[in-house]
C-alpha positions as CSV (number, residue, x, y, z in Angstrom):
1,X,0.0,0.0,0.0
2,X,2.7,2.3,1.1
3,X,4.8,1.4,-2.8
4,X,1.6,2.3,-4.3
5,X,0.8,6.0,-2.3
6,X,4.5,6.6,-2.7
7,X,4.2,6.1,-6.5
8,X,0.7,8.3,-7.3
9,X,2.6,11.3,-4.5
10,X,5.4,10.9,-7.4
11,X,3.4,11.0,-10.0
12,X,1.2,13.9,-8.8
13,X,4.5,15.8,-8.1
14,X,5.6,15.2,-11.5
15,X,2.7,16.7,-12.9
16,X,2.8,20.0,-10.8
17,X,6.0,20.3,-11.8
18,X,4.9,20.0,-15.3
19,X,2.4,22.4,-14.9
20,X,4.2,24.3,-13.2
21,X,7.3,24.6,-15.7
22,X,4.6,25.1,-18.5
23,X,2.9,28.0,-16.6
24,X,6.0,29.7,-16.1
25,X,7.3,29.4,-19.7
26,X,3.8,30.5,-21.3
27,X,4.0,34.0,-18.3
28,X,7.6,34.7,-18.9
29,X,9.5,32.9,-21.9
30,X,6.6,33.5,-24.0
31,X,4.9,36.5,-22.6
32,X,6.6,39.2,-25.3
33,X,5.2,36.8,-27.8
34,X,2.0,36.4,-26.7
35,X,1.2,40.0,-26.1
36,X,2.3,40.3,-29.7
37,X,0.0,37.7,-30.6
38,X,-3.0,39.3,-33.1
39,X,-5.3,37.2,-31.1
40,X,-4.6,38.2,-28.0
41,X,-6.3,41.7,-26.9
42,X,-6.5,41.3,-23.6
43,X,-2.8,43.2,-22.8
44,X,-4.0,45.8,-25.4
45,X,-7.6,46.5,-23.5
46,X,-5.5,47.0,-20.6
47,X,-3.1,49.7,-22.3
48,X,-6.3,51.5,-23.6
49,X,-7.4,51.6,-20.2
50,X,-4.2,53.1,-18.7
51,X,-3.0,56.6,-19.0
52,X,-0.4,57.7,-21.8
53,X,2.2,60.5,-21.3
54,X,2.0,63.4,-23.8
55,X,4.3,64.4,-26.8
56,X,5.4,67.8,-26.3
57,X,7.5,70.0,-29.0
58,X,10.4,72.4,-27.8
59,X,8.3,75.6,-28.0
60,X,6.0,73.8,-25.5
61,X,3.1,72.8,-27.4
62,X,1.3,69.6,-27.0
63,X,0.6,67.7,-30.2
64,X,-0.8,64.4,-28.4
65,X,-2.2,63.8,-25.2
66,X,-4.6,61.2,-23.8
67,X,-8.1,62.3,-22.4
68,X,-10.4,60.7,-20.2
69,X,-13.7,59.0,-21.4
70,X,-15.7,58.3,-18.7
71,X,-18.5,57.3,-20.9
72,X,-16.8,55.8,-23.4
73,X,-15.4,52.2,-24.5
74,X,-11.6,52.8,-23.1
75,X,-10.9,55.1,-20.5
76,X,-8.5,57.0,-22.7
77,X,-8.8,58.8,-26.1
78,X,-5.4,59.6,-27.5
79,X,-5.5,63.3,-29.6
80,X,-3.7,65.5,-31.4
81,X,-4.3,68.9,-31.3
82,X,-2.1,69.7,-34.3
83,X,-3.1,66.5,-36.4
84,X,-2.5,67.5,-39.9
85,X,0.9,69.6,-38.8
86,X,2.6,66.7,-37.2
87,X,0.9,63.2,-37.6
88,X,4.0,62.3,-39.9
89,X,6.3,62.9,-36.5
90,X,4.1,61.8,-33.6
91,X,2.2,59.0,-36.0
92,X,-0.5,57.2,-34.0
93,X,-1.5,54.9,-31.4
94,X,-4.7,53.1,-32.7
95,X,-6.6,49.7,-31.5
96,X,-7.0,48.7,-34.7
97,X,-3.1,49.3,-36.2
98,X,-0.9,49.9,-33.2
99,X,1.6,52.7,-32.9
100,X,3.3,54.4,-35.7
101,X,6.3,56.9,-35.3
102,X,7.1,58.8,-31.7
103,X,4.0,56.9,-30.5
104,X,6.0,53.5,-31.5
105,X,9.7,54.1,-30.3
106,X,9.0,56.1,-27.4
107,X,5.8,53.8,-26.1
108,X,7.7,52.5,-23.5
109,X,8.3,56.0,-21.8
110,X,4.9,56.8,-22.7
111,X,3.2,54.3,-21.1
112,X,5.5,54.3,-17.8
113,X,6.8,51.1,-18.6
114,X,10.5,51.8,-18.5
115,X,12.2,49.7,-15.0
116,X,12.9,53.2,-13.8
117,X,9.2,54.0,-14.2
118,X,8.1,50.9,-13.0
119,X,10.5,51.7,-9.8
120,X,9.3,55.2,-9.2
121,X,5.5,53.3,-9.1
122,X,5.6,51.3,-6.5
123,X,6.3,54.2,-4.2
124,X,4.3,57.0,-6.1
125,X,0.7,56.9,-7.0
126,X,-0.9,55.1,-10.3
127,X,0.0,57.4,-12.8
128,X,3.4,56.6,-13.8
129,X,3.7,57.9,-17.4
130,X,6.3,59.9,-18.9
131,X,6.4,62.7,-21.6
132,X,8.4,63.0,-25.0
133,X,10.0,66.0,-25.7
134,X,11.0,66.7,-29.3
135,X,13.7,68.3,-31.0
136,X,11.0,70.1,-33.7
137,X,9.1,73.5,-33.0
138,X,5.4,74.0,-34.3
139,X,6.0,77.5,-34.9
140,X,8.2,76.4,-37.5
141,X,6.1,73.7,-38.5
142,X,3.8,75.6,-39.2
143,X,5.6,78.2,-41.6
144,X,7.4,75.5,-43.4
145,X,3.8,73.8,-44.2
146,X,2.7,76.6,-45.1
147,X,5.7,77.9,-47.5
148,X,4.8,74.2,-49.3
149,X,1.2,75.8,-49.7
150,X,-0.3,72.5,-50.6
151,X,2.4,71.3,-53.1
152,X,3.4,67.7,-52.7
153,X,6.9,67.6,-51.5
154,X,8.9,68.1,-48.4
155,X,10.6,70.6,-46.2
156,X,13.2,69.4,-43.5
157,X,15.3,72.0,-41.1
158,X,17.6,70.7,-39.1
159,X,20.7,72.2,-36.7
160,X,23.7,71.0,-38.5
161,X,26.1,71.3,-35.8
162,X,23.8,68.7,-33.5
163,X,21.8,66.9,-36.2
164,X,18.7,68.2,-34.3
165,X,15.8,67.9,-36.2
166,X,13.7,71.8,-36.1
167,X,10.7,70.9,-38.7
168,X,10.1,68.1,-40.8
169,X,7.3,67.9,-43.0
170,X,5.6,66.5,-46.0
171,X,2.7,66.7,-48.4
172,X,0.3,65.0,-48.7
173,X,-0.3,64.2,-45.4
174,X,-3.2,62.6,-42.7
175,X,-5.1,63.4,-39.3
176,X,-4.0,61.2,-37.2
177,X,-7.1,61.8,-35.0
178,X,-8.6,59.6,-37.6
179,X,-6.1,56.8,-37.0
180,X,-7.0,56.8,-33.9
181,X,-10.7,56.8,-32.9
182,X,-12.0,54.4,-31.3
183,X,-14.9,53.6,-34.0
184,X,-12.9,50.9,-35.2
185,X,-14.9,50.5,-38.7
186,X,-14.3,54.0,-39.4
187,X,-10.8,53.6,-38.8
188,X,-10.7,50.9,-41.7
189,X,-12.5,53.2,-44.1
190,X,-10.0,55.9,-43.1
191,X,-6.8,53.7,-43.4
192,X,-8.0,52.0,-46.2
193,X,-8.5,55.4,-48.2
194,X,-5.3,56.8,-47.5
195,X,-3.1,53.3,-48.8
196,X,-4.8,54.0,-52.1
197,X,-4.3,58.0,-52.2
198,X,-1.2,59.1,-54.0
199,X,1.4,60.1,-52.8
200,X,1.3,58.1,-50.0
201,X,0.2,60.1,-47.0
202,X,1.0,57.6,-44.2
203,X,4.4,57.7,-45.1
204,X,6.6,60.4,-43.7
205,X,8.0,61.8,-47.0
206,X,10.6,63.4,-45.5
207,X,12.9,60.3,-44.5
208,X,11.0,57.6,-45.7
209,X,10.7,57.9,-49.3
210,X,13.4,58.6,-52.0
211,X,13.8,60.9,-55.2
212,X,16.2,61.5,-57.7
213,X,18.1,64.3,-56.9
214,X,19.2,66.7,-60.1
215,X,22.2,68.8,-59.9
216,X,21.7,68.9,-56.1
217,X,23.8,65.9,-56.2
218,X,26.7,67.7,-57.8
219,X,27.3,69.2,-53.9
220,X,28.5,65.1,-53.6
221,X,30.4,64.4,-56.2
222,X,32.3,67.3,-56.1
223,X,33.2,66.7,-52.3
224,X,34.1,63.3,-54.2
225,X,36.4,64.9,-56.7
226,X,37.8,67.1,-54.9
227,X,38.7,64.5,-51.3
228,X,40.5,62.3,-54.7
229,X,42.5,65.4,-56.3
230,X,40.6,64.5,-59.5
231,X,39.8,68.6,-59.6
232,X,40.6,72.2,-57.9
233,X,39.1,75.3,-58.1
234,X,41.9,76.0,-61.0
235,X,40.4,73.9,-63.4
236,X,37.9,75.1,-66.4
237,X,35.8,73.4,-68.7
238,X,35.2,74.4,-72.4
239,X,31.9,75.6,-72.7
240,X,30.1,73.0,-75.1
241,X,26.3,71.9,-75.5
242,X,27.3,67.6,-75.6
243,X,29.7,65.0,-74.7
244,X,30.1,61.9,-75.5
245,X,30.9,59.3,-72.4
246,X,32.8,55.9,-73.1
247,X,30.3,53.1,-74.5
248,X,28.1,54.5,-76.3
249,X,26.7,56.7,-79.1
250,X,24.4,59.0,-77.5
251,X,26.0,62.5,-76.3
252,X,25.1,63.8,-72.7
253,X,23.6,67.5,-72.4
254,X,23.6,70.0,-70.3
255,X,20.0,71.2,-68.8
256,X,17.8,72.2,-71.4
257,X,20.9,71.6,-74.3
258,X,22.5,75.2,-74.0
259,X,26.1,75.6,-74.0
260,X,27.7,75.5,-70.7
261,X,31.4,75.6,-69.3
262,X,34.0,77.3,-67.5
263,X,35.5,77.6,-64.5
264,X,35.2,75.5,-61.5
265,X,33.1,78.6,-59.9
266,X,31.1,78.6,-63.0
267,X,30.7,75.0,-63.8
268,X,28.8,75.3,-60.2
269,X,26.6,77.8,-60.1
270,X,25.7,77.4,-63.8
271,X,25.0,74.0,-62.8
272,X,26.3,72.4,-66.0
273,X,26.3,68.8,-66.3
274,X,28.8,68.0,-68.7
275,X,31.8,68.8,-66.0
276,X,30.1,66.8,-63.6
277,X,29.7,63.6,-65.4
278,X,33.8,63.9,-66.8
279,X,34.0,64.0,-63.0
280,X,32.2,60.9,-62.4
281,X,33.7,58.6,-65.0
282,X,37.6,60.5,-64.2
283,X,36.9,59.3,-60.5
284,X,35.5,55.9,-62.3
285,X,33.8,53.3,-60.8
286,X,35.6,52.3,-57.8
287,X,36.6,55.5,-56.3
288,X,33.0,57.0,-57.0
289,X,31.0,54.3,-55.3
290,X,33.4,54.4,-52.3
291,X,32.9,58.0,-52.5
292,X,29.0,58.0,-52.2
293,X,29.5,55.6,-49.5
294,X,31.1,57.6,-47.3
295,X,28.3,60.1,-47.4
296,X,26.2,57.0,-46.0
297,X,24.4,56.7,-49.4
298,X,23.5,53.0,-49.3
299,X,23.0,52.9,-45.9
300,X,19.3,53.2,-43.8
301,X,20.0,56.8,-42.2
302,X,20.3,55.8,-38.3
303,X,17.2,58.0,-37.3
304,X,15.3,58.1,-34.3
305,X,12.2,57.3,-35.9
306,X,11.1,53.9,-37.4
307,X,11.6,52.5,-41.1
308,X,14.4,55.3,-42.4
309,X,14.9,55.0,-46.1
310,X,18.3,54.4,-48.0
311,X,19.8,56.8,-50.8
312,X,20.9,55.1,-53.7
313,X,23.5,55.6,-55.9
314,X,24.8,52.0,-57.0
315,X,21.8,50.1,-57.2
316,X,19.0,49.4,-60.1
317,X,16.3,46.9,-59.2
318,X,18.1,45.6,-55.7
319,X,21.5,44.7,-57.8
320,X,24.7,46.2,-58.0
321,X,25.3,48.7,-61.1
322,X,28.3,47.0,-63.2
323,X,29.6,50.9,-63.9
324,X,33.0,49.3,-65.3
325,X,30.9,48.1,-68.2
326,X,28.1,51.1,-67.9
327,X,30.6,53.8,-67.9
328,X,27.6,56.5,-69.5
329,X,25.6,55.5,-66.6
330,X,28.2,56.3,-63.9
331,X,28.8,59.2,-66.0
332,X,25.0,60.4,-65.6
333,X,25.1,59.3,-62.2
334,X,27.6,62.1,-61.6
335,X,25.0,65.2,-62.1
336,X,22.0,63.3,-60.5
337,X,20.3,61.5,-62.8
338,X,19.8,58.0,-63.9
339,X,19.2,55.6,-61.1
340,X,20.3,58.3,-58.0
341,X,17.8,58.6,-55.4
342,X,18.2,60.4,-52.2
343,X,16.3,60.8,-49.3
344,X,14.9,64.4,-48.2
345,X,16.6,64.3,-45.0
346,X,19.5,62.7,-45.9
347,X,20.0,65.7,-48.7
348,X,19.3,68.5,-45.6
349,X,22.3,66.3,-43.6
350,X,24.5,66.7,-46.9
351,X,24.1,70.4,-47.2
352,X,24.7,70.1,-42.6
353,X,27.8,68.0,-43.1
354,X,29.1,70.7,-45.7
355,X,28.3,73.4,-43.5
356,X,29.7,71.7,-40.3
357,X,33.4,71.3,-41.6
358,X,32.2,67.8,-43.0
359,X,31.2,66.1,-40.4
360,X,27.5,65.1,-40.8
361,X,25.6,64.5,-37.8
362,X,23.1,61.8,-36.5
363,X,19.6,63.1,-37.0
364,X,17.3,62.9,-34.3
365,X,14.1,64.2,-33.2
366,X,13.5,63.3,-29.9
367,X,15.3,65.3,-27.5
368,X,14.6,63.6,-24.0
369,X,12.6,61.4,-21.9
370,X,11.0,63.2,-19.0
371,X,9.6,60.8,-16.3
372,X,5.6,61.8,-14.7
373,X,7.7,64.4,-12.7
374,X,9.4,66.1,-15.5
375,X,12.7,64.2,-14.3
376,X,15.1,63.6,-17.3
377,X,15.3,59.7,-18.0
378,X,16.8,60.0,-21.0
379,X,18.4,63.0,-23.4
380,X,19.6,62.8,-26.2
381,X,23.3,63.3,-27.0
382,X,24.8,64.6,-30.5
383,X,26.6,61.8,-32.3
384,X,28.7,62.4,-35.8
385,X,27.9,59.5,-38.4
386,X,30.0,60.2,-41.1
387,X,32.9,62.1,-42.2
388,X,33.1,61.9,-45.8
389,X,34.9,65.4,-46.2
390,X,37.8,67.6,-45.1
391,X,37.6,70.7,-43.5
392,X,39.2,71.9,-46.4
393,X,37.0,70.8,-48.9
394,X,34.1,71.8,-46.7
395,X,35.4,75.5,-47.1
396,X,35.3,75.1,-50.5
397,X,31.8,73.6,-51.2
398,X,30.8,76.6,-48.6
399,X,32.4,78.5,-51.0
400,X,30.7,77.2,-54.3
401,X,27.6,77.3,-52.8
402,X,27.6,80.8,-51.7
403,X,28.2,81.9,-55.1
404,X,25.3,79.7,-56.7
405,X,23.0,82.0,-54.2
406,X,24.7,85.4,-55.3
407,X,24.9,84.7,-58.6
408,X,23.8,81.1,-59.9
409,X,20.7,79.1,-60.1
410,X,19.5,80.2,-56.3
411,X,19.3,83.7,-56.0
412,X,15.7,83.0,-55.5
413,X,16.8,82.1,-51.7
414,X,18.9,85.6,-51.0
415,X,18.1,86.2,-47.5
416,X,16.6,89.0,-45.8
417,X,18.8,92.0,-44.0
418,X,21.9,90.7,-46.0
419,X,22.2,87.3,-44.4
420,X,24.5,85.7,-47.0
421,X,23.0,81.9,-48.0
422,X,25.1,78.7,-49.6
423,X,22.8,76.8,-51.6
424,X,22.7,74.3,-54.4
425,X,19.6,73.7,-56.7
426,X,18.8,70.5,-58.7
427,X,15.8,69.7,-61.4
428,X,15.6,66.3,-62.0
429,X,14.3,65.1,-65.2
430,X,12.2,62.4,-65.2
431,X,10.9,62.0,-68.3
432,X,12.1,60.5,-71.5
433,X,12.9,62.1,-74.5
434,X,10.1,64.0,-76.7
435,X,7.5,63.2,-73.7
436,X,6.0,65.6,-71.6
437,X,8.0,67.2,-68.9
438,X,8.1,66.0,-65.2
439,X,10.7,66.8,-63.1
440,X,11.5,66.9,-58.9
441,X,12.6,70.5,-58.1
442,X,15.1,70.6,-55.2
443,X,17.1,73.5,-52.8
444,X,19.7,72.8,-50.0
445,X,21.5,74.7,-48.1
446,X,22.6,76.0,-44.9
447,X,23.0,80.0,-43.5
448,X,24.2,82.3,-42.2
449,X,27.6,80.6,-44.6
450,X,30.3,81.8,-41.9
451,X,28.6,80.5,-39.1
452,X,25.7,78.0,-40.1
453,X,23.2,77.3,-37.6
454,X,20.3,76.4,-40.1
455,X,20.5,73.4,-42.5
456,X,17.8,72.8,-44.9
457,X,16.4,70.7,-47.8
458,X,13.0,71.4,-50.4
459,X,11.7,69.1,-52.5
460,X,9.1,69.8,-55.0
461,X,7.5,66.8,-56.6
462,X,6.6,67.1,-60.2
463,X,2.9,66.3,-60.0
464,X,1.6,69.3,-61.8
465,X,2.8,71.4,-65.1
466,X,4.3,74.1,-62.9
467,X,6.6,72.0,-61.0
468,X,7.3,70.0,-63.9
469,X,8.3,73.0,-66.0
470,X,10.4,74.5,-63.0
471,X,13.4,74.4,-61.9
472,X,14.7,73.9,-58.2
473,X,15.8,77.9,-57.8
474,X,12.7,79.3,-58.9
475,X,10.2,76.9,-57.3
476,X,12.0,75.4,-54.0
477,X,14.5,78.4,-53.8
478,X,11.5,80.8,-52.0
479,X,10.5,78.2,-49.7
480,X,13.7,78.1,-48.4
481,X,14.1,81.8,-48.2
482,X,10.6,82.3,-46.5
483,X,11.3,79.7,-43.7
484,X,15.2,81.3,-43.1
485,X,13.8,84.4,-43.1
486,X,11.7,83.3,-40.3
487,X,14.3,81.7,-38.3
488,X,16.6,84.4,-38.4
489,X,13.5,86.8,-37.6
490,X,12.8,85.1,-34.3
491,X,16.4,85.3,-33.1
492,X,15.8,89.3,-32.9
């Protein structure tokens, strides 16, 4: 009797432990998985329930905030006062799609979920949450959108001595009230609507999409020439309206076919492209790619905020570019064309990292984590990413660029009360020859050029017959102006 209670007390004991090893591997091995589970709702009830810190911009205004709803299905409603101005930056925390942007990187903080937080609870009251302060001011935010006026395109402004980011923003764009309401039908009509509209409004434009860049790109691979003594500012060009590249029959052109040439100076604020594609296939195909890869083309920018985009420069279709044996391509490669694509941020950090003595800066725009109390949990310190230029040739491009604003393609961003600008333009062609024209018009620079404390970028997509028929100067060149002008104004 005793053999037989000593084996069922075994056997029971083996079970518990069974049980006991599987309840603890489904609550803790498998609980991130679980709550990640599309099935499981239960942990994301619970979040709706609890409170959620606000997201709060470096002039001090709230652009999303949770308020109570004693009457309705959660006791929270997340909102965004300034939905349409910033719902690319803050994105959304929705039941139905989860949390997009800020609302996705910093949910931790948000939600008082950080082991610092969770510390600080157990001795505090309920409310644990923290706040998000950002790097971006809606004053300008609201200047830059407005310089767009309704344009697709983009507009970033960023400090190019910290990589801070002061406005980004793109058009079209969304409400991200709309993302998140909690009439869950309606938020599939709305979500639904905006994956089909063009132009892709849920995306952040402004680092997570990619353009070709014109002769904005000419800021690179001169830096390129220049770091590989391929060129100086002694060297000239003979003014000519073709050239023929290696490997093949059909001649490059300069913008619009006129004649263009001369000096290094000239070559640049012209904004000829014959110079610049010699340039490209001089440098040829090792040196050029190596080149663009040191101004982290290639690469995902490292951001703060989810899914960055890559430039391109070496790629068609996912695979390499054999430019040995595609010499004309490299060669249009060189003035912005053919398969070069560059994000909008990433072309504001190439006009920073000239302005900053070429070091370009780590873009960020979250500044710090701020606990219920308005402790700091977290700030955010300035990091260089790359150095794909000399101080030296940074003085030059400074240089070049100044004179394409006092004399070249970008008068059209001459500052107010003499403030002297550096600034290159681009118009990339996108259509084919004998079709109608379409074309991206670009501007970047940076000011006051002695002392730059403003970085910027404009991009203008060719969607209509006035962008299309434009060039960079004359269409991105005054939104640039109008949102310097601005910042320099409020400095007074």
């Amino acid at each position: 009797m005793n053999k037989r209670i000593r084996r069922l007390t075994g056997t029971l004991m083996a079970l518990y432990l069974v049980v006991f090893l599987a309840l603890n591997f489904t609550q803790v091995a498998r609980k991130e998985a679980l709550n990640d589970n599309p099935l499981n709702n239960r942990q994301t009830i619970r979040d709706f329930n609890r409170p959620r810190g606000p997201i709060v911009t470096a002039d001090g205004q709230v652009i999303a905030r949770s308020v109570p709803t004693p009457d309705g299905q959660f006791k929270y409603q997340r909102e965004y006062p300034q939905g349409l101005l910033f719902s690319n930056v803050t994105g959304y925390y929705s039941y139905s799609f989860g949390a997009t942007q800020v609302e996705k990187v910093a949910g931790d903080v948000l939600m008082g979920d950080t082991p610092a937080q969770k510390a600080e609870g157990l001795f505090g009251g309920a409310d644990n949450s923290g706040s998000v302060v950002l790097t971006l001011r809606s004053d300008l935010q609201k200047v830059v959108a407005d310089a767009l006026g309704g344009r697709e395109g983009s507009v970033v402004v960023m400090d190019p001595t910290t990589g801070a980011v002061l406005a980004m923003y793109s058009f079209p764009t969304y409400d991200a009230n709309q993302m998140a309401s909690h009439d869950f039908a309606a938020v599939e009509d709305v979500a639904d609507f905006l994956n089909n509209y063009p132009g892709k409004p849920l995306l952040a434009n402004t680092y997570q999409e990619r353009y070709m860049p014109g002769s904005s790109f000419k800021i690179i691979t001169t830096g390129i020439a220049l770091e590989n003594g391929i060129i100086s500012l002694e060297r000239s060009w003979a003014n000519e309206t073709e050239w023929l590249p290696p490997q093949t029959t059909d001649p490059i052109q300069n913008y619009g076919g006129r004649e263009c040439g001369g000096s290094m100076a000239q070559v640049f604020y012209r904004s000829c492209n014959i110079p610049f594609a010699q340039m490209a296939v001089e440098l040829g195909p090792e040196l050029m790619v190596q080149g663009t890869r040191a101004w982290g083309i290639g690469e995902p920018i490292p951001f703060d905020l989810p899914n960055p985009a890559s430039s391109n420069f070496e790629n068609s279709g996912g695979d390499p570019i054999d430019f040995a044996n595609n010499l004309p391509l490299l060669a249009i490669g060189g003035f912005g064309q053919a398969n070069d694509a560059m994000v909008p941020l990433h072309m504001c950090m190439v006009a920073g990292t000239v302005a900053n003595g070429g070091r370009m800066m780590q873009p960020y725009t979250i500044q710090s984590y701020l606990d219920h109390d308005g402790n700091v949990l977290q700030r955010t310190n300035p990091q260089v990413w790359k150095t794909p230029i000399s101080p030296a040739t940074a003085a030059t491009l400074n240089g070049l660029m100044q004179q394409v604003v006092n004399t070249g393609t970008g008068t059209q961003m001459q500052l107010a009360n003499g403030i002297q600008a550096a600034a290159k333009t681009g118009t990339a062609q996108l259509n084919g020859p004998g079709e109608p024209e379409r074309s991206h018009a670009w501007i970047v620079g940076f000011a006051p050029a002695e002392a730059p404390r403003y970085a910027i970028a404009v991009m203008l997509k060719g969607t209509n017959d006035e962008i299309s028929a434009g060039t960079g100067g004359r269409l991105a060149g005054p939104v640039a102006k109008t949102v310097l002008d601005y910042l320099f104004s409020t400095e007074n």
